[in-house]
NUPADO-953935 format. One line per 8 residues: for each residue x, y, z of N, C-alpha, C, CB. Coordinates in steps of 0.05 Angstrom, whole numbers. Glycine has a CB too. Layout:
<atoms>
X Y Z X Y Z X Y Z X Y Z | ...
</atoms>
This chain:
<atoms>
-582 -2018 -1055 -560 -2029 -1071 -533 -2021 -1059 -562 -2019 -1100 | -511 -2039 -1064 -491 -2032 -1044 -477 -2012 -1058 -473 -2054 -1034 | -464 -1996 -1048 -446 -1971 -1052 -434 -1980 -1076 -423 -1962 -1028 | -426 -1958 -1101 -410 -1967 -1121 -390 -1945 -1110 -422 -1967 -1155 | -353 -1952 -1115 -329 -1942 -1112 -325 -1932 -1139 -310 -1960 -1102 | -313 -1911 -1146 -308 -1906 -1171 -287 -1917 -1182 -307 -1883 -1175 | -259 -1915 -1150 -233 -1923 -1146 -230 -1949 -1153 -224 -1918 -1120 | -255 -1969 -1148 -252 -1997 -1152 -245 -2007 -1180 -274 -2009 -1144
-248 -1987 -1203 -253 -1989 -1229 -229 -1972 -1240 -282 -1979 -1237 | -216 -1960 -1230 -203 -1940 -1231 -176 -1958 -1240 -206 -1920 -1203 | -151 -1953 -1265 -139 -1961 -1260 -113 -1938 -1263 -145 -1981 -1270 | -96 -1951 -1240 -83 -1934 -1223 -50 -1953 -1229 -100 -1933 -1188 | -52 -1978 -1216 -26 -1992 -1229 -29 -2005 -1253 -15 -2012 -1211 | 1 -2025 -1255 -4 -2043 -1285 -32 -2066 -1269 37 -2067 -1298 | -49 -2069 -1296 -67 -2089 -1295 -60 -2110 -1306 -88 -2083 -1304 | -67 -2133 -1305 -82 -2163 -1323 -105 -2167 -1324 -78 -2190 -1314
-114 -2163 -1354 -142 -2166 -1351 -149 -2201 -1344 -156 -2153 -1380 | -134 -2212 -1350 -139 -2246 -1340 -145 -2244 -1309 -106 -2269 -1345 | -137 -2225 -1287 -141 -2233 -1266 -165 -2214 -1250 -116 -2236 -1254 | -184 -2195 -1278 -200 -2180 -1266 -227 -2193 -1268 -198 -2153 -1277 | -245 -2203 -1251 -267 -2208 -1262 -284 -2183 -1281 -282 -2217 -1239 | -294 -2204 -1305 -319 -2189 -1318 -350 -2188 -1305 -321 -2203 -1344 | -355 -2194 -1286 -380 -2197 -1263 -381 -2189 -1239 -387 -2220 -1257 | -391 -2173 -1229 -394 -2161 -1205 -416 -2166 -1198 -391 -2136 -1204
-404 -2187 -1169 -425 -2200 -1153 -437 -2178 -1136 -414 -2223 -1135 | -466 -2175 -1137 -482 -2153 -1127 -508 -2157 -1110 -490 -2139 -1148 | -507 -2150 -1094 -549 -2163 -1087 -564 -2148 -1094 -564 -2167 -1053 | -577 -2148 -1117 -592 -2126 -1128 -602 -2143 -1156 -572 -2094 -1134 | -635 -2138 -1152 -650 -2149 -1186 -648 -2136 -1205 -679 -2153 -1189 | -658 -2134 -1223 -660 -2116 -1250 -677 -2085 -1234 -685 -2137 -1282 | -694 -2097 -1223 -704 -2068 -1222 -696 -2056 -1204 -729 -2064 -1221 | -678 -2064 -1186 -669 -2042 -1173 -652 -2029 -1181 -663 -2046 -1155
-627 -2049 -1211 -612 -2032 -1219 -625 -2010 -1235 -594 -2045 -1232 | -649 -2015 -1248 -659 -1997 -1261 -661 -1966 -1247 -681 -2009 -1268 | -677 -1979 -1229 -681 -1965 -1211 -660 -1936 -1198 -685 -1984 -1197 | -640 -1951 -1193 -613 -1937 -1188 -600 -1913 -1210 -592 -1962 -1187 | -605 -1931 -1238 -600 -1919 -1253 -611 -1895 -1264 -598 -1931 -1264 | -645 -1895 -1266 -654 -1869 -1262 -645 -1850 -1246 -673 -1870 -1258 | -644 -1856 -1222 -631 -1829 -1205 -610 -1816 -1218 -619 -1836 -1176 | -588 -1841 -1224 -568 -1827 -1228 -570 -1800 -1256 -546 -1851 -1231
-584 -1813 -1276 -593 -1809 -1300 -602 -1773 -1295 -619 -1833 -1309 | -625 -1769 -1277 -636 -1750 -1274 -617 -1730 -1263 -658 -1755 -1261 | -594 -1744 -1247 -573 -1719 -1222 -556 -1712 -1253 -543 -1740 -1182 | -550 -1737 -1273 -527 -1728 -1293 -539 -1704 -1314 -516 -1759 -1312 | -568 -1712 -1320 -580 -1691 -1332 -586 -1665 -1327 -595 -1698 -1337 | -591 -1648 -1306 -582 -1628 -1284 -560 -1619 -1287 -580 -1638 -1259 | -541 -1634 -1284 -511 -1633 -1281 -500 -1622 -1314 -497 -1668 -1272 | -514 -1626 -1331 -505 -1619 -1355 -520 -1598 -1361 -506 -1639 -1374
-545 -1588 -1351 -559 -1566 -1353 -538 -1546 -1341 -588 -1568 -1339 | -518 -1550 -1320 -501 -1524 -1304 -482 -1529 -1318 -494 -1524 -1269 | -479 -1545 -1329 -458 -1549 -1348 -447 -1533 -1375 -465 -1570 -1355 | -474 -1527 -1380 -480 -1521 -1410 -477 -1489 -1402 -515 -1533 -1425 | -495 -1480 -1378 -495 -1456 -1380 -475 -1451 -1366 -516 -1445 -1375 | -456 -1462 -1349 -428 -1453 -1344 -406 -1443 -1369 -417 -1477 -1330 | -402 -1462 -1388 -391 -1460 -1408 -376 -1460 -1410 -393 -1450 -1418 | -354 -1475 -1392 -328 -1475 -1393 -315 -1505 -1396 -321 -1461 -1369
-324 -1524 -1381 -314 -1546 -1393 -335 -1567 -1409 -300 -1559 -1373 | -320 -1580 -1426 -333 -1603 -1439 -334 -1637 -1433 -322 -1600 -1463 | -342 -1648 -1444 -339 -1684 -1424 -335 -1697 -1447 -371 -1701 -1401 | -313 -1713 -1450 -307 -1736 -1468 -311 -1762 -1450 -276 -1733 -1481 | -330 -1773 -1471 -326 -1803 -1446 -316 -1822 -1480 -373 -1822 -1419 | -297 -1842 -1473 -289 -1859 -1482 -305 -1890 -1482 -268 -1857 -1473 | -310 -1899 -1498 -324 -1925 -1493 -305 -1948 -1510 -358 -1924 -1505 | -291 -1971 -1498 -280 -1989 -1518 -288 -2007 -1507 -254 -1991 -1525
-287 -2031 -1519 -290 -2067 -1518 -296 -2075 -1545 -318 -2080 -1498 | -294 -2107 -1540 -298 -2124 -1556 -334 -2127 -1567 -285 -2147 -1540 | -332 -2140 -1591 -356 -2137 -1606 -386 -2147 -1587 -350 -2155 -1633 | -409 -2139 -1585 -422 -2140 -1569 -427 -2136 -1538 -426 -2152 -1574 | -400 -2121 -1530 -399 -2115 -1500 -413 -2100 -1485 -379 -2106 -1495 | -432 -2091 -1502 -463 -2065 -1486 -455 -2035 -1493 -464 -2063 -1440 | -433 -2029 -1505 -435 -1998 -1510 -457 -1991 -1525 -412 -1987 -1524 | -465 -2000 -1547 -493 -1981 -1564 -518 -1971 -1540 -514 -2007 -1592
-520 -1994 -1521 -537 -2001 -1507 -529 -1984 -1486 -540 -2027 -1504 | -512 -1978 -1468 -501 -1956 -1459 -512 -1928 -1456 -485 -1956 -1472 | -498 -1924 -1488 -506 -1901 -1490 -532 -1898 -1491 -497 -1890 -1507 | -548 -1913 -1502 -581 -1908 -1501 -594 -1906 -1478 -596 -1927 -1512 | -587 -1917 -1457 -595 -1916 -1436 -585 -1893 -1404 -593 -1942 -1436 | -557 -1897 -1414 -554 -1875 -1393 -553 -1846 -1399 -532 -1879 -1379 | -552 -1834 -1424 -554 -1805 -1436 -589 -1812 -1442 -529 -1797 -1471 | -609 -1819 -1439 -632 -1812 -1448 -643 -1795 -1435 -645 -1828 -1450
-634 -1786 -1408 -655 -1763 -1398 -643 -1730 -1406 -658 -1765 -1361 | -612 -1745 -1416 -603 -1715 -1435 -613 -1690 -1447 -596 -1721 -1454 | -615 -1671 -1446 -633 -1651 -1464 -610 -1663 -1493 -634 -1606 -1451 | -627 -1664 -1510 -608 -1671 -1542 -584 -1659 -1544 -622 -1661 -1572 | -590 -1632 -1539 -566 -1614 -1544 -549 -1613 -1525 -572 -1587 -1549 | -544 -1629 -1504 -521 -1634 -1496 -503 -1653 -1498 -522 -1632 -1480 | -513 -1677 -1519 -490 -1688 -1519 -495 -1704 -1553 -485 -1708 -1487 | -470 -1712 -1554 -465 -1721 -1589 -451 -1744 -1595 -449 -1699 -1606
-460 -1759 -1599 -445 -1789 -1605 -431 -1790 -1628 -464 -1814 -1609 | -410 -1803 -1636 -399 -1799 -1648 -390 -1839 -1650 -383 -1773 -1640 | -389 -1845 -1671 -372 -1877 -1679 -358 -1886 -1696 -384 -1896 -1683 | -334 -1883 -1694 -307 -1882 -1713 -310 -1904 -1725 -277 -1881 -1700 | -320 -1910 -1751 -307 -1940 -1776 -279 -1936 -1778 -320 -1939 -1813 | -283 -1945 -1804 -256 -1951 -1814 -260 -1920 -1817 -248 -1976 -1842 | -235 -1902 -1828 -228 -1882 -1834 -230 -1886 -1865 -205 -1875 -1821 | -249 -1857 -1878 -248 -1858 -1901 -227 -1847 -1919 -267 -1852 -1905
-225 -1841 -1944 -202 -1829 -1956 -203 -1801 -1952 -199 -1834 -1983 | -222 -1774 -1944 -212 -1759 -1929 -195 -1759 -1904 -226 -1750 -1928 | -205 -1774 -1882 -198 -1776 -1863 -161 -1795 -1872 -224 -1788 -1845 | -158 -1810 -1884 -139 -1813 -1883 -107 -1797 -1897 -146 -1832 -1887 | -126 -1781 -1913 -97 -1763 -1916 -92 -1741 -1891 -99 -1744 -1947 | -103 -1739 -1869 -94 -1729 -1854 -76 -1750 -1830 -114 -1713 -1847 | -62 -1739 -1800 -57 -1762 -1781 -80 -1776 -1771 -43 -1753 -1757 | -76 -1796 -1761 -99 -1816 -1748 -112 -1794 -1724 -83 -1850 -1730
-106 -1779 -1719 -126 -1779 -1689 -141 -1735 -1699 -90 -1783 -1642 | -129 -1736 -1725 -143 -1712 -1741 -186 -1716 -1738 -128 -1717 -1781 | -188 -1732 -1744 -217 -1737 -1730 -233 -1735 -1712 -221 -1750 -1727 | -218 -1741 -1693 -221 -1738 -1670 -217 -1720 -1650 -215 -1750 -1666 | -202 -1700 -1668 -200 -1670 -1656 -227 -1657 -1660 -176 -1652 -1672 | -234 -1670 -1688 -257 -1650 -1704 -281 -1660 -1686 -262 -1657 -1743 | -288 -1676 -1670 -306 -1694 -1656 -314 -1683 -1625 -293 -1723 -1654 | -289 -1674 -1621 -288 -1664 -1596 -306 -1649 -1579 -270 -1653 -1597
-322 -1649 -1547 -344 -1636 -1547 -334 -1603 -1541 -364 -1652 -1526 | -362 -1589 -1550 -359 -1563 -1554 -358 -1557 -1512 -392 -1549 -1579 | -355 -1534 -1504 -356 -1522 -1481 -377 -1526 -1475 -348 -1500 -1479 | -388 -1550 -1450 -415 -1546 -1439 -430 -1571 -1453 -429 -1515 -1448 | -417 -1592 -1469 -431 -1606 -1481 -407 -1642 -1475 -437 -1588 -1515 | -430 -1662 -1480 -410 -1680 -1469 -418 -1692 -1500 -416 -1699 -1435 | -388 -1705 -1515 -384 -1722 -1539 -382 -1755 -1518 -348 -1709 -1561 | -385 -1770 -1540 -386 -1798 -1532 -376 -1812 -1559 -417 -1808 -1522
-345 -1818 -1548 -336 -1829 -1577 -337 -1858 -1569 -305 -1818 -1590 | -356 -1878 -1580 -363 -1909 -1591 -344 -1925 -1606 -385 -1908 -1610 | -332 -1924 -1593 -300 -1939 -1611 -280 -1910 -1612 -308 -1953 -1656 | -262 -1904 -1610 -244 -1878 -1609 -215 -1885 -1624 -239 -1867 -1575 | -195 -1864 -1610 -173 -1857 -1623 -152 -1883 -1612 -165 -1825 -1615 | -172 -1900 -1597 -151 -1919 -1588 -149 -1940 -1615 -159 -1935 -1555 | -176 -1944 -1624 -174 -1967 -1646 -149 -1963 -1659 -199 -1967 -1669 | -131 -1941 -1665 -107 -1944 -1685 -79 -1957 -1664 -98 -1906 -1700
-85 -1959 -1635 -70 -1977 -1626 -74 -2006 -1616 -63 -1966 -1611 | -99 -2009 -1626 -115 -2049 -1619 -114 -2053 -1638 -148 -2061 -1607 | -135 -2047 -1662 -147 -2064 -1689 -115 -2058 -1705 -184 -2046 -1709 | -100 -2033 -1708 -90 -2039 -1723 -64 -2049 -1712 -91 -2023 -1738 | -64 -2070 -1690 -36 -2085 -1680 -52 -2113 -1677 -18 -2072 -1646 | -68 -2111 -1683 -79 -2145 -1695 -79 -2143 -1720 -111 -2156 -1687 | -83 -2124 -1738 -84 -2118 -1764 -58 -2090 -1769 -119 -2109 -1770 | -34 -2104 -1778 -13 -2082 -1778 -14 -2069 -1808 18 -2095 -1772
-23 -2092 -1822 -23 -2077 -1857 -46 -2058 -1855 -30 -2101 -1889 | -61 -2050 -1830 -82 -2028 -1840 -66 -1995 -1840 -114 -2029 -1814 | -45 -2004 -1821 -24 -1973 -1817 -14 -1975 -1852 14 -1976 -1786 | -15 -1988 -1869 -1 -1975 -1899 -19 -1958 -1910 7 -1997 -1925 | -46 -1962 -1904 -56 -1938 -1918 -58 -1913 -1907 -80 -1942 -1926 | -40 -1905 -1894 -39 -1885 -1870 -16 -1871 -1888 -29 -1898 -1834 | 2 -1884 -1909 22 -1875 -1928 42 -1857 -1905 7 -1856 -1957 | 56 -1865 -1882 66 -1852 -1873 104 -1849 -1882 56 -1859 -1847
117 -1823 -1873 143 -1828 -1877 160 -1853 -1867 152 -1808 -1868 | 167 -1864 -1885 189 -1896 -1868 182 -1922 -1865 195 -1895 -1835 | 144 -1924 -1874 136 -1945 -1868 129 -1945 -1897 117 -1948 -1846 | 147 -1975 -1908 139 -1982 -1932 130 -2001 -1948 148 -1978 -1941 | 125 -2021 -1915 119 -2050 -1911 109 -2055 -1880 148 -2068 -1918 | 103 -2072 -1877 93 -2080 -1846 112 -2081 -1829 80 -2106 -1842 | 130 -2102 -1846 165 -2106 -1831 176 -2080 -1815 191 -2111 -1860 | 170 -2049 -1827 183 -2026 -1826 166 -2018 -1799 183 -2006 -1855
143 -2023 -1785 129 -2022 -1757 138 -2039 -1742 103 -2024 -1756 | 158 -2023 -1725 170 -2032 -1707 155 -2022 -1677 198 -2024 -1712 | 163 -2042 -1650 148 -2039 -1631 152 -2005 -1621 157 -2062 -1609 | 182 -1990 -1628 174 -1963 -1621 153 -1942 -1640 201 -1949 -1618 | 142 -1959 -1656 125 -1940 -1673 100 -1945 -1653 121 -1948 -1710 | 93 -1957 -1646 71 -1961 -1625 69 -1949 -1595 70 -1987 -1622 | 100 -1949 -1585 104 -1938 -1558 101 -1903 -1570 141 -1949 -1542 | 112 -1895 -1598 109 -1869 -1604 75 -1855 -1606 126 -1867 -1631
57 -1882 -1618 39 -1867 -1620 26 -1867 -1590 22 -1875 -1644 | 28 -1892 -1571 11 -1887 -1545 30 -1861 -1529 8 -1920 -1524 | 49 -1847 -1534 56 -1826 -1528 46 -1812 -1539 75 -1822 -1528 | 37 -1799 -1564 21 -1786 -1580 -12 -1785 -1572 26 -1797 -1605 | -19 -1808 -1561 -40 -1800 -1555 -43 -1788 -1527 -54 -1818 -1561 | -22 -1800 -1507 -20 -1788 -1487 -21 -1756 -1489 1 -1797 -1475 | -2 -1741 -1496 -5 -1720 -1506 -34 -1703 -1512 8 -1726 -1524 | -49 -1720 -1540 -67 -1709 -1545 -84 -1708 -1519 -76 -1719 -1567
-94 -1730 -1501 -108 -1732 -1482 -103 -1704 -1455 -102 -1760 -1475 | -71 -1703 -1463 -73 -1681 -1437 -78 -1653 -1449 -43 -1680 -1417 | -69 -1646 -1471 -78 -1620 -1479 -110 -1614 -1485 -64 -1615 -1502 | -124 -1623 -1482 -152 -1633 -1483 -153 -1631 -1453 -158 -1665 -1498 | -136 -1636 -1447 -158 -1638 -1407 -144 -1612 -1399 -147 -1673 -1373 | -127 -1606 -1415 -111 -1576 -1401 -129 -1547 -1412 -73 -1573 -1416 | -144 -1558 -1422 -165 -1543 -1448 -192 -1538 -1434 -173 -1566 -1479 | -198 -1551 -1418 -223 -1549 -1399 -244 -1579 -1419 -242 -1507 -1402
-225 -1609 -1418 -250 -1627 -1427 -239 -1649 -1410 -254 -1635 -1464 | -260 -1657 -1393 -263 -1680 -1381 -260 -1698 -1390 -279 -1683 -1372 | -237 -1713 -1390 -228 -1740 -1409 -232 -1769 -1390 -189 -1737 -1417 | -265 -1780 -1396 -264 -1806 -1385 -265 -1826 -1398 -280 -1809 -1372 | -247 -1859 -1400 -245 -1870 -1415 -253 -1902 -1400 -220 -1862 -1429 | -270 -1913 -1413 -280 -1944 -1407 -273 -1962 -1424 -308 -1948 -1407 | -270 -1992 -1411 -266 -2010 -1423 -288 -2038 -1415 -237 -2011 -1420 | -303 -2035 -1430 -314 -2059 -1423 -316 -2095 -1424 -329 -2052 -1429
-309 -2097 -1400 -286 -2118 -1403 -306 -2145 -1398 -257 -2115 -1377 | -319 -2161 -1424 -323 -2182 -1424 -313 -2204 -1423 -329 -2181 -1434 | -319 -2225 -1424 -314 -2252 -1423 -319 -2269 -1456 -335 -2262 -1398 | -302 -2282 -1459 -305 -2296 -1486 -329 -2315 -1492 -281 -2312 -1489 | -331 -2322 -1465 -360 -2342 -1462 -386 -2327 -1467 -364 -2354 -1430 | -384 -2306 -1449 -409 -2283 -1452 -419 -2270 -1482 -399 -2256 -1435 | -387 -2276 -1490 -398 -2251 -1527 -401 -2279 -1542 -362 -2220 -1552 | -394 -2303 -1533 -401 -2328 -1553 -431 -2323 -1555 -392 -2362 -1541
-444 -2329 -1519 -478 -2325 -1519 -492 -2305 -1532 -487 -2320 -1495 | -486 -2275 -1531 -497 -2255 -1553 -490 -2262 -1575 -490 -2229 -1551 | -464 -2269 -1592 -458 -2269 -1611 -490 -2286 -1629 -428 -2279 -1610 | -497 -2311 -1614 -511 -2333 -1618 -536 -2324 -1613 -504 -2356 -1604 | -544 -2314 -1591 -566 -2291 -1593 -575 -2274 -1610 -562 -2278 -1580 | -558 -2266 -1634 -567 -2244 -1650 -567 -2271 -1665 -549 -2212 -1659 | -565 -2289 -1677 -571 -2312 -1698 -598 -2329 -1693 -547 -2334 -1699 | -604 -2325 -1671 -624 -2339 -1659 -651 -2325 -1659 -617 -2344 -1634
-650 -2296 -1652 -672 -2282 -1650 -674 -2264 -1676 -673 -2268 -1624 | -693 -2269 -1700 -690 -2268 -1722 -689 -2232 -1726 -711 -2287 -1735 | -700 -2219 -1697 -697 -2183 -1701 -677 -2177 -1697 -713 -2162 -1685 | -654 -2196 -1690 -623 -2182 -1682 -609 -2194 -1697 -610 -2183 -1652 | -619 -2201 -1726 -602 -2215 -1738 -586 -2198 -1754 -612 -2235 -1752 | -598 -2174 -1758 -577 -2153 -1781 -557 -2142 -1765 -592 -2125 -1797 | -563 -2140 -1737 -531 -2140 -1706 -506 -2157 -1724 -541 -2170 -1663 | -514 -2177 -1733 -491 -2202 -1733 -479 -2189 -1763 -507 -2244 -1735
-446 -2205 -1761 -429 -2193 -1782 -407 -2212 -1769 -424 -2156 -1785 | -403 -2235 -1801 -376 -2245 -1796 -363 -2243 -1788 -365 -2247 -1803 | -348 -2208 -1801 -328 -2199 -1784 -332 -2211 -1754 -327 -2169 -1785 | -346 -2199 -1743 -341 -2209 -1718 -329 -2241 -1702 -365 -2203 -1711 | -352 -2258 -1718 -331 -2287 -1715 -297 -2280 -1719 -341 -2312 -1743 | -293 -2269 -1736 -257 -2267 -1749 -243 -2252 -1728 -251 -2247 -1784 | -254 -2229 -1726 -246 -2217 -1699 -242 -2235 -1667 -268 -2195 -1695 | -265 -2249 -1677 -259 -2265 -1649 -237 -2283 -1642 -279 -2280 -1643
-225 -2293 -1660 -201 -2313 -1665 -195 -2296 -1654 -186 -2325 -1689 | -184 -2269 -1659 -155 -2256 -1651 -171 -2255 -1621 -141 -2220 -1669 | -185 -2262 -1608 -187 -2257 -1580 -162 -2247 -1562 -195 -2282 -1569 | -147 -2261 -1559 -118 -2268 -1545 -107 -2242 -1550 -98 -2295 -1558 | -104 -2236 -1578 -80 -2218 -1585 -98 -2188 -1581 -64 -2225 -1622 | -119 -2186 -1581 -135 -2157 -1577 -136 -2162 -1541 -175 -2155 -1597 | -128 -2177 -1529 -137 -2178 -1499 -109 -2161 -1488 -142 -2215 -1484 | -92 -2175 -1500 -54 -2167 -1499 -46 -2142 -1496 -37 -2172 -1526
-65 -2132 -1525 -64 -2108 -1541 -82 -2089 -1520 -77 -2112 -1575 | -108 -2094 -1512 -125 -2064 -1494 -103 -2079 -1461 -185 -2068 -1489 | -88 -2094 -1462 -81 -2092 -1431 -58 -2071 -1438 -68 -2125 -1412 | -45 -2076 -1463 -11 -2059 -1458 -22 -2032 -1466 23 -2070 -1483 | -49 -2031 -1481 -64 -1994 -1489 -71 -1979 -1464 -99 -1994 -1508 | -78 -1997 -1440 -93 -1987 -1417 -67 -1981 -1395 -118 -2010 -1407 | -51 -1996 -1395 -28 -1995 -1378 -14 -1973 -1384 -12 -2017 -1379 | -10 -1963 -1407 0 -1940 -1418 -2 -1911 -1420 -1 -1945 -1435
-39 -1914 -1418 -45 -1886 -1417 -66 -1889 -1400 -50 -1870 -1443 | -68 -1897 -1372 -81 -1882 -1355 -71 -1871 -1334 -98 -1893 -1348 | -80 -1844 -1342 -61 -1822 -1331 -85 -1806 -1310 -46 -1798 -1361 | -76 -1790 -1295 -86 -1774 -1277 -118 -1762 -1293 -61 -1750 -1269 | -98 -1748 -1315 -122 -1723 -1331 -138 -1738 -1343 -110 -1699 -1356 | -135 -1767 -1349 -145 -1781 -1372 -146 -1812 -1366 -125 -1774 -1397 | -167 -1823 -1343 -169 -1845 -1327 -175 -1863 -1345 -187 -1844 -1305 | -169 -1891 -1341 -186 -1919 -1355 -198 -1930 -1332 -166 -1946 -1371
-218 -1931 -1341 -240 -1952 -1317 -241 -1982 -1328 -278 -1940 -1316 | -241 -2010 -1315 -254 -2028 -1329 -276 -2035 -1321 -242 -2047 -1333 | -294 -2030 -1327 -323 -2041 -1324 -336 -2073 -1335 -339 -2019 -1339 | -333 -2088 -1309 -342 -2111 -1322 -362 -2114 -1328 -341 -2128 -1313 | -369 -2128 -1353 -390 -2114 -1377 -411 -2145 -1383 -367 -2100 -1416 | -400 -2168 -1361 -423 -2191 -1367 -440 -2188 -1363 -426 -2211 -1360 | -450 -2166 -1347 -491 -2162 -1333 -479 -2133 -1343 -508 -2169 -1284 | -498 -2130 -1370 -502 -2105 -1380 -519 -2079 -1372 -508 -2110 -1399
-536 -2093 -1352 -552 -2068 -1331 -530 -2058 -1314 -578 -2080 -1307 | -516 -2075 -1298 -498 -2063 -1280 -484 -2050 -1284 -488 -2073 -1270 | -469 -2056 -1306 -450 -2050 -1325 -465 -2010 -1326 -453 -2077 -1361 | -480 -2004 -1338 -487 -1985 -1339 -490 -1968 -1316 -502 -1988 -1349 | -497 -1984 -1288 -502 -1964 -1267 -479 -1962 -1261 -520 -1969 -1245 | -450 -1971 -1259 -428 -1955 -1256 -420 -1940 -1270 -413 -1963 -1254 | -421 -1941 -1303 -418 -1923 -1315 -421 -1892 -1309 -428 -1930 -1331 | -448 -1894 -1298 -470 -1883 -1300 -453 -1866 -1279 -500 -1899 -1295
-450 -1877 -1254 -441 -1872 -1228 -409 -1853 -1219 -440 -1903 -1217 | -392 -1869 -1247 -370 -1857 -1241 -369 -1838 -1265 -348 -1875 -1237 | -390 -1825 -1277 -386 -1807 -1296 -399 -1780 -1272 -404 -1816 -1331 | -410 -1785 -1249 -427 -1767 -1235 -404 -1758 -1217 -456 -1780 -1222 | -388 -1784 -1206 -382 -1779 -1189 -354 -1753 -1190 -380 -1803 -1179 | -354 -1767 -1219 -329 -1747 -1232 -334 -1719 -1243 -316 -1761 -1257 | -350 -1717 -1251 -359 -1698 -1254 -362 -1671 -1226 -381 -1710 -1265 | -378 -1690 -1199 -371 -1676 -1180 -351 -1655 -1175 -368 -1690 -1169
-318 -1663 -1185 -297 -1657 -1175 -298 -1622 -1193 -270 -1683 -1181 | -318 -1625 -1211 -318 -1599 -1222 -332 -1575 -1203 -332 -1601 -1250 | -317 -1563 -1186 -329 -1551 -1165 -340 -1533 -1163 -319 -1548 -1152 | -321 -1518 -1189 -332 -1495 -1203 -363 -1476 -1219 -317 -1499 -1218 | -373 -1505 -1217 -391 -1504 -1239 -413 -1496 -1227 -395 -1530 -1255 | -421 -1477 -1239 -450 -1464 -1229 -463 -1445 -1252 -446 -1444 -1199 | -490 -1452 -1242 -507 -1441 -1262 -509 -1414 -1255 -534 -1455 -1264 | -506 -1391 -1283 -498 -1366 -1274 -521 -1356 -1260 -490 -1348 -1295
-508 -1331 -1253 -536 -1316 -1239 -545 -1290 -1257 -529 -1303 -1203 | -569 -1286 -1250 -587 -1273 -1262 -576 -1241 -1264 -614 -1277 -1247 | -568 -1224 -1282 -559 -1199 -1281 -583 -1181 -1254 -560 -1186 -1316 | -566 -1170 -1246 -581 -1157 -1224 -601 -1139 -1230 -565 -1145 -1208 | -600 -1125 -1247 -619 -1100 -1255 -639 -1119 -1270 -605 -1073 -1275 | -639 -1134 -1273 -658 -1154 -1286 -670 -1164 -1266 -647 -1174 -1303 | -649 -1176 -1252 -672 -1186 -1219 -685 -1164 -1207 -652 -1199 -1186 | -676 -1145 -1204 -690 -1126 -1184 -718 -1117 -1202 -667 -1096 -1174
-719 -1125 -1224 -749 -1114 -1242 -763 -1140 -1248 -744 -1096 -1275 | -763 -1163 -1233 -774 -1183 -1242 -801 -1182 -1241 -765 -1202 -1231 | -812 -1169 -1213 -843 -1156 -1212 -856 -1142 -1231 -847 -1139 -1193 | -841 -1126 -1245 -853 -1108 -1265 -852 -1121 -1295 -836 -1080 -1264 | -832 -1140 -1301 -831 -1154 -1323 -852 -1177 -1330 -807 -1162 -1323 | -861 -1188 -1305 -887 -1206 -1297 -911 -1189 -1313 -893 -1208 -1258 | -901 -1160 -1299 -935 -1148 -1294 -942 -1143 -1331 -937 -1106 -1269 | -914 -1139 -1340 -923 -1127 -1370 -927 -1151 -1389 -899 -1106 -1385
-923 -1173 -1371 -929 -1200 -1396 -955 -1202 -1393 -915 -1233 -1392 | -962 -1197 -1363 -989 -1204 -1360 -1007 -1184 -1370 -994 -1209 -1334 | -1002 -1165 -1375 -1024 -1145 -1399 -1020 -1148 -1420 -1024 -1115 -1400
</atoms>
């Protein structure tokens, strides 16, 4: 399979997502991506074993897109060789009435992975800058100072919060947590075919939810919205990848690929060593199990 770049996904200047393909032409069948993907699966699982017992940093990976873009599927597949206890999914709804008497991204502090453990937030702290700028009356129940109508969200209340999250993102990476963030960037044609797929095949019919048709109108204005969210905050400490997300195997083996490769850069990381007076009696500790 040909080399995956991490850099190729990497975004570094302003993007258009209109001029990125969602398909990556590849010479490779299903099973070789499969194929591929195990490896990677088994080096990431390892990698979180020195991880864990290092104990010093943690891994946030970010997952966003549009409705049916392969994240559930994702995660099932590339964390499965995981030991459990290293990593914790997490999938932001709507915010309930606890969560909303605090700030929007109070959640998501509380979510955060522990030292040695990787979180996987399934929708994240970005939704309060997409869903609710296709949907502006969802910021009133947020009851904030100044806003006492929709009219009163103005475009710097938005430049303030993608500064705010900037922020949160770097104190978090200044903290010892690996902040990786994806976007999986489908095609309108592609989520029409799943969308119709879960109506068609009568076991994926409880997948399907209006909402989603309604959401889909706003196509345009959520495309607008993750281009000016992604242009904004991908920063050094805190990368956006777009992963084109029409072949959902592939889609995964980069994931897969640039979560390893990144990880690499942690150079530090090693699995401790054995207290010495403990090594030097390892013969004798054998001998007394064995009687």
């Amino acid at each position: 399979m040909k080399n995956i770049n991490p850099d190729d996904f990497r975004v570094i200047d302003k993007i258009e997502l209109s001029k990125i393909p969602t398909e990556l032409n590849i010479d490779a069948d299903d099973d070789e991506k499969e194929e591929e993907l195990l490896k990677i699966q088994q080096k990431l699982s390892k990698r979180q074993d020195a991880m864990y017992a290092h104990n010093r940093y943690g891994v946030l990976i970010c997952l966003q897109g549009m409705d049916t873009s392969g994240k559930d599927s994702l995660i099932r597949e590339v964390f499965k060789e995981f030991n459990p206890r290293g990593v914790v999914v997490h999938s932001f709804k709507t915010p309930n009435s606890t969560e909303l008497e605090h700030d929007y991204l109070w959640r998501h502090y509380l979510a955060l992975p522990e030292k040695g453990k990787f979180a996987v937030f399934n929708r994240t702290h970005y939704e309060n800058v997409l869903v609710t700028r296709v949907h502006p009356e969802y910021i009133m129940f947020e009851n904030l100072p100044g806003i006492e109508k929709v009219e009163d969200i103005t475009p710097k209340f938005w430049e303030n919060r993608m500064e705010q999250i900037n922020n949160f993102e770097k104190h978090i990476a200044n903290n010892g947590t690996l902040v990786l963030k994806f976007y999986f960037h489908m095609s309108k044609e592609e989520q029409r075919k799943r969308l119709l797929k879960r109506l068609e095949n009568p076991e994926d019919n409880w997948k399907f939810s209006t909402g989603d048709l309604k959401e889909r109108e706003r196509w345009d204005d959520y495309m607008k919205y993750y281009e000016e969210a992604i242009n904004n905050t991908s920063k050094e400490h805190a990368p956006w990848f777009i992963i084109p997300a029409d072949d959902k195997e592939m889609a995964r083996v980069i994931v897969a690929k640039i979560i390893w490769e990144e990880m690499q850069k942690l150079t530090d990381i090693q699995e401790p060593e054995l207290d010495p007076k403990v090594k030097d009696n390892i013969d004798l500790y054998k001998e007394q199990l064995k009687g």
